[in-house]
VMD Tcl script that draws the C-alpha trace (Angstrom):
set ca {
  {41.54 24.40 -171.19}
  {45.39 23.88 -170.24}
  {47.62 22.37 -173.41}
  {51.05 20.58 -173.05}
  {52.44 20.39 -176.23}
  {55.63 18.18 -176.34}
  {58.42 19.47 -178.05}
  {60.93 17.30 -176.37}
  {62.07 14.91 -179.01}
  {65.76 14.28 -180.20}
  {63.97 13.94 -183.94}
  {66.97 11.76 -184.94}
  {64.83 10.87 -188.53}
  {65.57 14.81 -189.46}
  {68.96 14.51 -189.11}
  {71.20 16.68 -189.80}
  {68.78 19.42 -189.60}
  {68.17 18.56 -185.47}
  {71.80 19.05 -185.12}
  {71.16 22.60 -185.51}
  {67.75 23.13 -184.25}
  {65.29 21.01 -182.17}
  {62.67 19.51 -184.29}
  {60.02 22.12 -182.97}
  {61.73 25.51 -184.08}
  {61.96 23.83 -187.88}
  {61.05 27.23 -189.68}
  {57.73 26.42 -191.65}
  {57.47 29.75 -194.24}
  {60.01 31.20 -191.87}
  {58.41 31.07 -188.70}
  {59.52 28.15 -186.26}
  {56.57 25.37 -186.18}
  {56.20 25.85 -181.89}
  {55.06 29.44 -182.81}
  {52.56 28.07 -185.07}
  {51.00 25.85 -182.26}
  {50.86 28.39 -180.16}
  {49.13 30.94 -182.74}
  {46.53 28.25 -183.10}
  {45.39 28.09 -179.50}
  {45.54 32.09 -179.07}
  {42.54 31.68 -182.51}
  {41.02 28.93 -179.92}
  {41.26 31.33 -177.12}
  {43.41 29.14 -174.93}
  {46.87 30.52 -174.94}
  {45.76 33.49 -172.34}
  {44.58 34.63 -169.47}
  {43.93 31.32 -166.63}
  {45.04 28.53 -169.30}
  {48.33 27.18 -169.13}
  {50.33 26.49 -171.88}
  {53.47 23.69 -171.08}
  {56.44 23.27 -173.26}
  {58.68 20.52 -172.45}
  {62.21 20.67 -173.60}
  {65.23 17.90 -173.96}
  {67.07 18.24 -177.04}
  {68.75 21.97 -177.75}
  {66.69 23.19 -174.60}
  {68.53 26.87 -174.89}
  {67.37 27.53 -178.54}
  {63.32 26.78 -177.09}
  {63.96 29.09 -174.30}
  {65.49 31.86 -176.06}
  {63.38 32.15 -179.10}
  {60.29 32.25 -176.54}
  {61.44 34.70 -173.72}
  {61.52 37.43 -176.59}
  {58.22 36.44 -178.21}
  {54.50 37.31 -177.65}
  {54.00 34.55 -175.63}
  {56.78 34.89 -173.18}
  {55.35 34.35 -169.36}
  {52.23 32.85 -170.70}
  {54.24 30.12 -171.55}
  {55.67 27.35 -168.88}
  {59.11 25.61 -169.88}
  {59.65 22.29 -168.04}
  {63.13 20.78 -169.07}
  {63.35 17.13 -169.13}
  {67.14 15.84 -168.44}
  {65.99 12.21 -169.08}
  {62.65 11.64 -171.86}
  {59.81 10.60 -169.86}
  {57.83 9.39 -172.93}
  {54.19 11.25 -173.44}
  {52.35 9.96 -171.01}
  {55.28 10.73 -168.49}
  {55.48 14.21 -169.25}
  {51.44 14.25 -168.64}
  {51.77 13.18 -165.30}
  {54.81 14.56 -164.01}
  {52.99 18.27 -164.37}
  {49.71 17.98 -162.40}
  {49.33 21.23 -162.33}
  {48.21 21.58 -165.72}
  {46.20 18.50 -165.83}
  {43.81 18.90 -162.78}
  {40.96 19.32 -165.67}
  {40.63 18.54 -169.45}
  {43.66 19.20 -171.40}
  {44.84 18.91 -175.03}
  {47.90 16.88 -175.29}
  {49.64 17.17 -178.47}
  {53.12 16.46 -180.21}
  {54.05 20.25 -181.52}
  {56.55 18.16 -183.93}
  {53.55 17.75 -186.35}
  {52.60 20.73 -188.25}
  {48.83 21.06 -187.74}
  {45.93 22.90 -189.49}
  {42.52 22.08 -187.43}
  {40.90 24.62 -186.11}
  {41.18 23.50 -182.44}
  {38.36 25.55 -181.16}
  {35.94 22.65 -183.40}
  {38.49 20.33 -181.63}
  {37.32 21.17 -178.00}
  {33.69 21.54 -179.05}
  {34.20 17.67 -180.05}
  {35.51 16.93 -176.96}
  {32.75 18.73 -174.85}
  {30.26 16.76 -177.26}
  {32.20 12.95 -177.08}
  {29.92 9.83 -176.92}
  {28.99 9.13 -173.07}
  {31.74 6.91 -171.19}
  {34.30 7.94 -173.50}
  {37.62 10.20 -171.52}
  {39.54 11.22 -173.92}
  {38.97 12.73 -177.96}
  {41.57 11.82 -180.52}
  {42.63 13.64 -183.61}
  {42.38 11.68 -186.19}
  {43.38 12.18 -190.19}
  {43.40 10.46 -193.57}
  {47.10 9.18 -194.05}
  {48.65 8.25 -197.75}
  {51.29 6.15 -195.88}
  {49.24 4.24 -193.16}
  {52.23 1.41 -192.49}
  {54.24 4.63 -190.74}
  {51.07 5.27 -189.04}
  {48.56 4.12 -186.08}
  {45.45 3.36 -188.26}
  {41.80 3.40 -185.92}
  {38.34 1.72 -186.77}
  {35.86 3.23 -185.06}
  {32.30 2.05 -184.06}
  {29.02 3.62 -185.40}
  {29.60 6.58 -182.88}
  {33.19 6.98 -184.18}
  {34.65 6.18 -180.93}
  {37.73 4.10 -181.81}
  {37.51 0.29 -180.88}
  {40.55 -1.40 -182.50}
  {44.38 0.53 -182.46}
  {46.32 -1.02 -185.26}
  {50.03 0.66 -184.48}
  {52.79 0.67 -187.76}
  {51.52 -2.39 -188.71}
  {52.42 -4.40 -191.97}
  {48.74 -4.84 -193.02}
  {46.74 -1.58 -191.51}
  {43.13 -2.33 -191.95}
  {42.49 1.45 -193.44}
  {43.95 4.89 -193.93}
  {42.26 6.92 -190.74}
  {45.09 7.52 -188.25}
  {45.98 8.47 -184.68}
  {46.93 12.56 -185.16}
  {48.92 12.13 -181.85}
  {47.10 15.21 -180.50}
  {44.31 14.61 -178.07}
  {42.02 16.10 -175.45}
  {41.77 13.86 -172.33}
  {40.42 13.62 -168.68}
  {41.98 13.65 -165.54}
  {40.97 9.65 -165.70}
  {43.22 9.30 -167.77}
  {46.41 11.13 -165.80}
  {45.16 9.12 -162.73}
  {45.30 6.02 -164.70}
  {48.63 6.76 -165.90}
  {50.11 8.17 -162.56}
  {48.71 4.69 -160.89}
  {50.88 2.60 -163.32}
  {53.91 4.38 -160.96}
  {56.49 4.67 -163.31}
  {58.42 7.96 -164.56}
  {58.22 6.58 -168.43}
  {55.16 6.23 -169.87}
  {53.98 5.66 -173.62}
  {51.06 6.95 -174.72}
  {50.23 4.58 -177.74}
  {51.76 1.45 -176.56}
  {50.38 1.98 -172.83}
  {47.77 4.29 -172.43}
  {45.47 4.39 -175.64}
  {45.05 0.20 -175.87}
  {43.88 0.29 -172.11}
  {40.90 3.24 -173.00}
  {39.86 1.55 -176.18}
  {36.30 1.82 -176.10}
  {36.27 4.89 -174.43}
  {38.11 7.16 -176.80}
  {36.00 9.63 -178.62}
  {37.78 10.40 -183.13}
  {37.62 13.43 -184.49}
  {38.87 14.04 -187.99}
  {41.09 16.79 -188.78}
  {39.97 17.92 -192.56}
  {42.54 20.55 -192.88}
  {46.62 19.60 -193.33}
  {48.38 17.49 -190.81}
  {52.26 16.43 -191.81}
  {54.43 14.96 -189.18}
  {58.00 16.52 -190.30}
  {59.90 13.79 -189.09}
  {62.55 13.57 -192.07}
  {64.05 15.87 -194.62}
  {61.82 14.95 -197.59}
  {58.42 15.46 -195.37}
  {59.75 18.47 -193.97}
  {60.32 19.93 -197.64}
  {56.82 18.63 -198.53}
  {55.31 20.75 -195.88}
  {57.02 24.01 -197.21}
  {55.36 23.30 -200.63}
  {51.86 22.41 -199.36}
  {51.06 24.22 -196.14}
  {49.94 27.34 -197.05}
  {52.18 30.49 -196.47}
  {51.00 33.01 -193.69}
  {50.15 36.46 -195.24}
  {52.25 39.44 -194.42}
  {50.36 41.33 -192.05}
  {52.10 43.37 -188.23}
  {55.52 42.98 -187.47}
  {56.18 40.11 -185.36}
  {57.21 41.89 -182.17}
  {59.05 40.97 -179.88}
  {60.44 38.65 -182.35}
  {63.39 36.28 -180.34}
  {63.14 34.02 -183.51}
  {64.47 36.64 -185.32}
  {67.32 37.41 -183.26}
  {68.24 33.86 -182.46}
  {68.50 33.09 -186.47}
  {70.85 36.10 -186.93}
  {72.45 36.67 -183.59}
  {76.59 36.14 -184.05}
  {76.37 37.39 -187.83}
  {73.38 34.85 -188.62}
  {75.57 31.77 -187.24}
  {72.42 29.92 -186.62}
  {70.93 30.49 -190.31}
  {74.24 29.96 -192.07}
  {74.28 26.82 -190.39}
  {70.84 25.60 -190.44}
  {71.11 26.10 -194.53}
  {74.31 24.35 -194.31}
  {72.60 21.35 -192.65}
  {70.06 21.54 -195.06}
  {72.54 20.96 -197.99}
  {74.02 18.05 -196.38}
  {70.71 16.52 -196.30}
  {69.71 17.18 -200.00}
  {73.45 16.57 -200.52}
  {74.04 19.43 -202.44}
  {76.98 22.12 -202.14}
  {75.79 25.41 -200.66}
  {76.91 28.23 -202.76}
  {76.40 32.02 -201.03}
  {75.80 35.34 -202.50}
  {76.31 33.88 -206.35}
  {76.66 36.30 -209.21}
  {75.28 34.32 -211.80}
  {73.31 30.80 -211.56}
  {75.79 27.57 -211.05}
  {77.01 24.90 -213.13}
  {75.76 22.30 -211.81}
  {72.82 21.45 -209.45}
  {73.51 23.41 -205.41}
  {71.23 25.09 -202.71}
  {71.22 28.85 -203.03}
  {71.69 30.91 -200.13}
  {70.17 34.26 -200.32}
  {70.35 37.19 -197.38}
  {66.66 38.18 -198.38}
  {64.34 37.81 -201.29}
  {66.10 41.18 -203.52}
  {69.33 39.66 -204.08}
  {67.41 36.33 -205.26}
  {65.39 38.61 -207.41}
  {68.80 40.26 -208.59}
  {69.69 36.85 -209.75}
  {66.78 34.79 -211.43}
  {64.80 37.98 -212.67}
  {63.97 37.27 -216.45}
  {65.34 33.78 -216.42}
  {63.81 30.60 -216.98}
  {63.91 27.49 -214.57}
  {65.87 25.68 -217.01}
  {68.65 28.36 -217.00}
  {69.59 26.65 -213.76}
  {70.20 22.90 -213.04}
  {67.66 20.80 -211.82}
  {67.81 19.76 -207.82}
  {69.08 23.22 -207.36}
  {67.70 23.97 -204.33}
  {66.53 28.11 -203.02}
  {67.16 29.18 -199.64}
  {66.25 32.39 -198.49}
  {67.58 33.58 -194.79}
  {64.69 36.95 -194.72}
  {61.42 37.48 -195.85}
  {59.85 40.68 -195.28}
  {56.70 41.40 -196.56}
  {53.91 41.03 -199.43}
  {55.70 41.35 -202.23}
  {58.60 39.12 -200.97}
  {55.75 36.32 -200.56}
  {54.29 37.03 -204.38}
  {57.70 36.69 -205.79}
  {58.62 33.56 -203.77}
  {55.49 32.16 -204.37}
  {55.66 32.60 -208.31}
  {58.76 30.73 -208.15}
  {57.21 27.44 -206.24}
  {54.43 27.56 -209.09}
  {57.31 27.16 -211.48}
  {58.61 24.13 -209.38}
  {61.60 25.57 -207.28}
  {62.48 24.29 -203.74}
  {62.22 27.30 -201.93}
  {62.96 27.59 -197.76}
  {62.39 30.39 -196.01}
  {64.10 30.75 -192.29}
  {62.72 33.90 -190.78}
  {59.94 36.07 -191.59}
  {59.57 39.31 -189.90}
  {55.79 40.10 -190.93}
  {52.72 37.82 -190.10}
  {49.40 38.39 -189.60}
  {48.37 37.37 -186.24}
  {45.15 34.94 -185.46}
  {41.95 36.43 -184.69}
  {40.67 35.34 -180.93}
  {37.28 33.54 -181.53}
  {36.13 35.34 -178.73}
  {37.06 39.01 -180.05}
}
mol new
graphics top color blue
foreach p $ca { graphics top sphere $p radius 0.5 }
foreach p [lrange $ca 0 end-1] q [lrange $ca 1 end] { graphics top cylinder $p $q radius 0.2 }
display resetview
């Protein structure tokens, strides 16, 4: 099964973190959030051999590009660059070639943890009639969201987007598996832009097939959701070196420019002064900036969290292996803010079909 995951959005609610990096290279335990996507369809079996695997770009197109041409997924991975948005259901129809069968369509700005392998089964096992299955998961904040009730064969029959009185708490994941029905449909409307919830989803309702993510879903659209992922999702374990590893070099290419100023932009958001390479804990509430986890340790070792103001804030530019993630860890138990940019160890996602 072919995937476009969309990765073109100018993410203007995370602001002034997408000044630095496009909303899909966020780093989630140190490891961008696109590389996490695409770790989750090699465990589904789909990010190799005949599938293809679409990224579209817009916003900070370079950074995409260069932290996936030294990766494990560079040439299994097409880049279509999109001067101008085309909206979702745009982009679907504006790359035939990877829609000529089913295909999961997602939004690679949400950090995901269903197992998309149960995904597809769903799909191949929707209602009859219905051409196209939607993720679907339990929201605490279903105003921001679009809510679905679905009919006895969960196969949703009313779309209630962002509305003031949502008539539940199960919402539209924005990821989906869908027909070429529905890419004809859309490429007969004749337009370039196309949106998928205000345009495509209200015309197949009926004939749209839920499927409820258990596991975590978090869109990371602002600062304060973004930090709420890094405490919830679960760290990767340390496992091979990631190799090649262009995330790596992009974050400390030009003296770590790009990490220095990513943890700068993340200051400005919590509105906190970023203090480097500190002898002793501050004065008064900042965001730490640490080169890896040993000079943190050289600093907090044998004190307690109220030896340093509240709202102080950790960031650490390296992690590199187990122990780095038992000590970090530790620390988030004891209520710190930790962010982590790069990792160089993770252990990589059994095939299904090994």
């Amino acid at each position: 099964m072919n995937a476009i995951l969309l990765a073109a959005g100018l993410g203007t609610r995370l602001l002034p973190l997408t000044g630095v990096l496009p909303k899909c290279l966020m780093p989630i335990h140190g490891r961008p959030l696109l590389e996490y996507w695409l770790r989750a369809l090699d465990a589904a079996g789909d990010a190799a051999g005949d599938a293809a695997v679409l990224v579209n770009t817009h916003h900070l197109p370079e950074l995409v590009r260069a932290s996936l041409a030294k990766s494990p997924w560079a040439g299994r991975v097409r880049l279509v660059h999109e001067p101008a948005l085309l909206g979702t259901g745009g982009t679907f129809v504006a790359n035939p070639f990877a829609v000529a069968g089913p295909v999961l369509l997602a939004h690679a700005d949400n950090l995901c943890g269903a197992d998309l392998q149960a995904f597809m089964a769903a799909h191949a096992a929707r209602s009859s009639g219905t051409v196209m299955t939607m993720m679907s998961f339990r929201t605490d904040a279903p105003k921001t969201c679009g809510i679905l009730e679905l009919d006895a064969r969960g196969v949703v029959r009313a779309f209630h987007e962002k509305t003031a009185d949502p008539p539940g708490n199960l919402a539209n994941a924005a990821i989906y598996i869908v027909e070429p029905e529905v890419a004809d449909f859309i490429a007969g409307l004749g337009r370039d832009v196309v949106d998928f919830s205000t345009e495509v989803i209200p015309h197949f309702l009926g004939r749209i097939q839920a499927w409820e993510n258990k596991g975590y879903h978090r869109d990371i659209g602002n600062v304060d959701s973004f930090l709420a992922a890094q405490r919830e999702f679960p760290a990767p374990a340390s496992g091979a070196a990631v190799a090649p590893d262009g995330w790596q070099e992009l974050c400390f290419a030009n003296g770590g420019a790009l990490a220095l100023a990513f943890a700068q932009a993340l200051a400005q958001g919590l509105n906190l002064p970023l203090v480097q390479n500190c002898g002793t804990p501050p004065q008064a509430p900042a965001l730490l900036l640490f080169p890896n986890v040993r000079a943190l340790r050289g600093i907090l070792e044998g004190r307690a969290r109220a030896d340093v103001p509240q709202r102080s804030f950790l960031v650490v530019e390296m992690v590199q292996n187990a122990s780095d993630d038992e000590y970090l860890s530790q620390l988030r138990a004891q209520g710190w803010g930790i962010l982590a940019i790069c990792r160089t160890q993770m252990d990589l996602p059994r095939r299904h079909d090994a």
